[in-house]
C-alpha positions in Angstrom: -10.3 7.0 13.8 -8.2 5.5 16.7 -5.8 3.3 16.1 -3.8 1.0 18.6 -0.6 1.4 19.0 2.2 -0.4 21.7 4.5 3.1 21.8 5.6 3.1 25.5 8.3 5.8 24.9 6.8 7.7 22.4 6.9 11.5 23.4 5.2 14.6 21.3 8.3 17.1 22.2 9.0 17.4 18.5 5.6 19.3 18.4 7.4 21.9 20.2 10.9 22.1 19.1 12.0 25.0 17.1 14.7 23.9 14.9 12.3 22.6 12.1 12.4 24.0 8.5 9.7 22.4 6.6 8.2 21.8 3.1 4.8 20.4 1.4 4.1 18.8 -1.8 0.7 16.9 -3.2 0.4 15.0 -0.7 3.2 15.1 2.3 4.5 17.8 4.8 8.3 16.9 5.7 9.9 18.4 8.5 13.8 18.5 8.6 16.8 20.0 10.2 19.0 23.0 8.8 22.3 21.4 7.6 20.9 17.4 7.8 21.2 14.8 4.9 17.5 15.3 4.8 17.9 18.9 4.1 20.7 18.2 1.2 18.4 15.2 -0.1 14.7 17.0 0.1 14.3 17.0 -3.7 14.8 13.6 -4.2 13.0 13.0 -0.8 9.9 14.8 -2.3 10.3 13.2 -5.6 10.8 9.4 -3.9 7.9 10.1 -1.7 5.2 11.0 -3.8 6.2 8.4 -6.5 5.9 5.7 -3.6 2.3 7.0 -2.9 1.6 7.2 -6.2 2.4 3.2 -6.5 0.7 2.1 -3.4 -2.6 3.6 -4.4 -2.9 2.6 -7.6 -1.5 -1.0 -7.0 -3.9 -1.7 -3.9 -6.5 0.5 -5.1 -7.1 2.2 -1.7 -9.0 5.2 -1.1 -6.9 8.5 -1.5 -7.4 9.9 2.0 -7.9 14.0 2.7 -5.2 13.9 5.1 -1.5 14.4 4.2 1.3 12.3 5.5 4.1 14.1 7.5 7.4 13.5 7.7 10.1 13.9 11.0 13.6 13.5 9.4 16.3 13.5 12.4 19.9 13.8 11.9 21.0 11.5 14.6 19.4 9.0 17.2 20.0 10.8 20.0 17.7 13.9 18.7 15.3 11.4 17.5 14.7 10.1 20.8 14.9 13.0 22.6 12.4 14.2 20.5 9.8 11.4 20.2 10.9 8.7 22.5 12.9 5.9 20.1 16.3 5.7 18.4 14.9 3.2 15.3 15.0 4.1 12.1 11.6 4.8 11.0 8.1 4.2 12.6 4.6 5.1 11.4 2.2 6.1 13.9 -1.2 5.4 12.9 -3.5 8.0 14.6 -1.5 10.8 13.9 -0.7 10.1 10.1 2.9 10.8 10.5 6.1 8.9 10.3 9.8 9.5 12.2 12.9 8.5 10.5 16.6 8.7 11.2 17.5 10.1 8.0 21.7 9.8 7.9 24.4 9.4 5.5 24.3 5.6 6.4 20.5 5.5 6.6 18.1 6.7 4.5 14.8 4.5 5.1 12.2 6.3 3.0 9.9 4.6 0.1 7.1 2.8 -0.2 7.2 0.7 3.4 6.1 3.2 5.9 3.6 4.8 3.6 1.7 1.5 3.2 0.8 1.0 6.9 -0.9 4.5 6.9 -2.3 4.5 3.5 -3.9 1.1 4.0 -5.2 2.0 7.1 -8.8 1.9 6.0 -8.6 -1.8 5.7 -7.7 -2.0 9.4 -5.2 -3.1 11.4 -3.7 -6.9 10.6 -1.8 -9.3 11.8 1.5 -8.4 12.4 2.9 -10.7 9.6 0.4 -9.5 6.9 0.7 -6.3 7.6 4.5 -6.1 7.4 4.4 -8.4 4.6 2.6 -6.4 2.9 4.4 -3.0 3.2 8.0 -5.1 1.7 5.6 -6.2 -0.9 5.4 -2.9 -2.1 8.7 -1.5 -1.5 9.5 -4.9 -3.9 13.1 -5.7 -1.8 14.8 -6.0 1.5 16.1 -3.4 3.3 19.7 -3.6 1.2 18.4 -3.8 -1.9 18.0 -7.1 -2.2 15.2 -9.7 -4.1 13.0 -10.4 -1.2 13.1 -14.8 -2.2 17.4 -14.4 -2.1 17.4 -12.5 1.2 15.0 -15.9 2.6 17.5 -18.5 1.0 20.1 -17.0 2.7 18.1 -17.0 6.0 17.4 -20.3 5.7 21.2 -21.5 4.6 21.7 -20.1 8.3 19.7 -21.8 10.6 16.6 -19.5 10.3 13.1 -21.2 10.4 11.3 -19.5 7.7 8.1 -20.6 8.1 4.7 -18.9 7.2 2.6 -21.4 9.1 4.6 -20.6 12.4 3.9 -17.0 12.5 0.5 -16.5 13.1 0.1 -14.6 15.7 1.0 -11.1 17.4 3.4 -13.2 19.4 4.7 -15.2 16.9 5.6 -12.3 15.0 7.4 -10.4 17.5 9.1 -14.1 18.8 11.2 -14.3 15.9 14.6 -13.6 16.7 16.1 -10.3 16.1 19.4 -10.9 15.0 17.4 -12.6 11.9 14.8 -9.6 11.4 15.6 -8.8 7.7 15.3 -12.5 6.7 11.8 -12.6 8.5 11.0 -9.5 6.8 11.7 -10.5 3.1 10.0 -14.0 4.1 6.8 -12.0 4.9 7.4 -9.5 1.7 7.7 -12.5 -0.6 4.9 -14.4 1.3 2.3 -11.8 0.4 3.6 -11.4 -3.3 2.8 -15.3 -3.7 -0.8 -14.8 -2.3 -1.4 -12.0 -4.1 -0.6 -13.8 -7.6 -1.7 -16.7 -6.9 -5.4 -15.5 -5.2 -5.8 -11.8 -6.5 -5.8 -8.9 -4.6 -9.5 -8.9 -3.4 -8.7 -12.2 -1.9 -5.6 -11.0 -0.1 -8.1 -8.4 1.3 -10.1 -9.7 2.6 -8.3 -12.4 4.2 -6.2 -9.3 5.6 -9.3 -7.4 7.0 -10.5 -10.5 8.9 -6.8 -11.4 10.3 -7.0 -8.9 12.7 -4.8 -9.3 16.3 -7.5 -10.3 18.4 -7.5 -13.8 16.4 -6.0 -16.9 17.9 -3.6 -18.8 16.0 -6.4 -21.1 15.3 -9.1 -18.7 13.5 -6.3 -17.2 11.7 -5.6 -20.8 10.6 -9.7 -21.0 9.4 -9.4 -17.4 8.0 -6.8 -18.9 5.0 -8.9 -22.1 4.4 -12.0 -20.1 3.9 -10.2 -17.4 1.6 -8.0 -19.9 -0.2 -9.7 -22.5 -0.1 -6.5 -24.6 1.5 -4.7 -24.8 4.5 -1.7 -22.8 6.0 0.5 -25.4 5.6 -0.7 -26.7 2.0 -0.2 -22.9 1.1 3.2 -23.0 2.1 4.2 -26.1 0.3 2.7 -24.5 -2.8 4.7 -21.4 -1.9 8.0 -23.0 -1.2 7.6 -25.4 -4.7 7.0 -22.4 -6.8 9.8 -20.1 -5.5 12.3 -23.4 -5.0 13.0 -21.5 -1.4 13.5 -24.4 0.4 15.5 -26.5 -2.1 18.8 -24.6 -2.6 
């Protein structure tokens, strides 16, 4: 199946370059560099990996594809965008099954977040927030290691506006500020944990699979009445009461 992607940059030279060693396991194929942090940490990579798939199928109950997910570590940013276009640490690219990562001593983004986008892939493509949401759901922290509700109380102590009901759309998702990325990230990880115990995960489902891109703010708006039965903004007053995000 196709999926749409915005990957201006995005270049297939890896395919060709020759410096690759490479390793399978259940269900992954991880290509690496002789002599990279990936290569000293492929053990624990494999191990990490296939624990993290092990916990987003069961947990989401999706399908276990045929397909196996591969794996690009590069050692720097400068190969990694020689290679495929984009310095940033890790992207999934959905109708290819495979994910790139910068993979340093520093960084080592691997676990449960760029799994999720490909392994849920069956349910479609959501809305930005959802779908994001839903991948720091299931990685269970920011990107520091953090609880996903202290990472937003910190946000908001800052000036951030942390607000579910303003981030509807495509655009409103990629209009919040940068400098601010990780608290809009653990806002949308903690988001989806509250809908998912509060509603149950069939609920959550379906309210993802209809929240595609195409939607105006508007339908997306009708699309949590008629799955929650309330609106956006009630949802987020619920939400913000039972976490106590907004009051320290």
């Amino acid at each position: 199946m196709k999926y749409k992607q915005y990957l201006p940059t995005y270049s297939h030279t890896f395919q060709e370059y020759s410096g690759w060693l490479t390793v399978e396991t259940e269900h992954y194929i991880f290509y690496y560099t002789k002599g990279s942090e990936a290569e000293k940490d492929i053990e624990h990579i494999k191990e990490r990996q296939e624990q993290a798939f092990q916990k987003i199928v069961t947990e989401l109950k999706v399908p276990v594809l045929g397909q196996k997910i591969t794996y690009y570590f590069y050692p720097t940013p400068e190969l990694k965008t020689e290679l495929m276009g984009d310095d940033w640490f890790a992207q999934s690219i959905y109708g290819e099954f495979c994910i790139h990562v910068l993979y340093t001593l520093q960084d080592k983004p691997i676990g449960e977040h760029e799994d999720t986008h490909l392994l849920t892939l069956p349910w479609g493509i959501s809305i930005n927030f959802l779908q994001e949401g839903l991948a720091e759901y299931m990685v269970g922290h920011n990107w520091y290691g953090e609880p996903h509700d202290e990472c937003v109380r910190e946000g908001i102590a800052k000036g951030y506006e942390l607000s579910p009901s303003k981030i509807l759309t495509e655009k409103d998702w990629l209009d919040t500020p940068q400098d601010g990325a990780v608290y809009f990230y653990a806002l949308a990880g903690e988001w989806i944990k509250y809908l998912i115990e509060t509603f149950g995960l069939e609920v959550f489902k379906k309210l993802y699979t209809e929240c595609t891109r195409e939607e105006t703010a508007e339908t997306i708006r009708k699309k949590y009445q008629k799955h929650t039965g309330k609106s956006i903004e009630e949802l987020e007053e619920d939400f913000s009461q039972k976490l106590a995000i907004y009051s320290k």
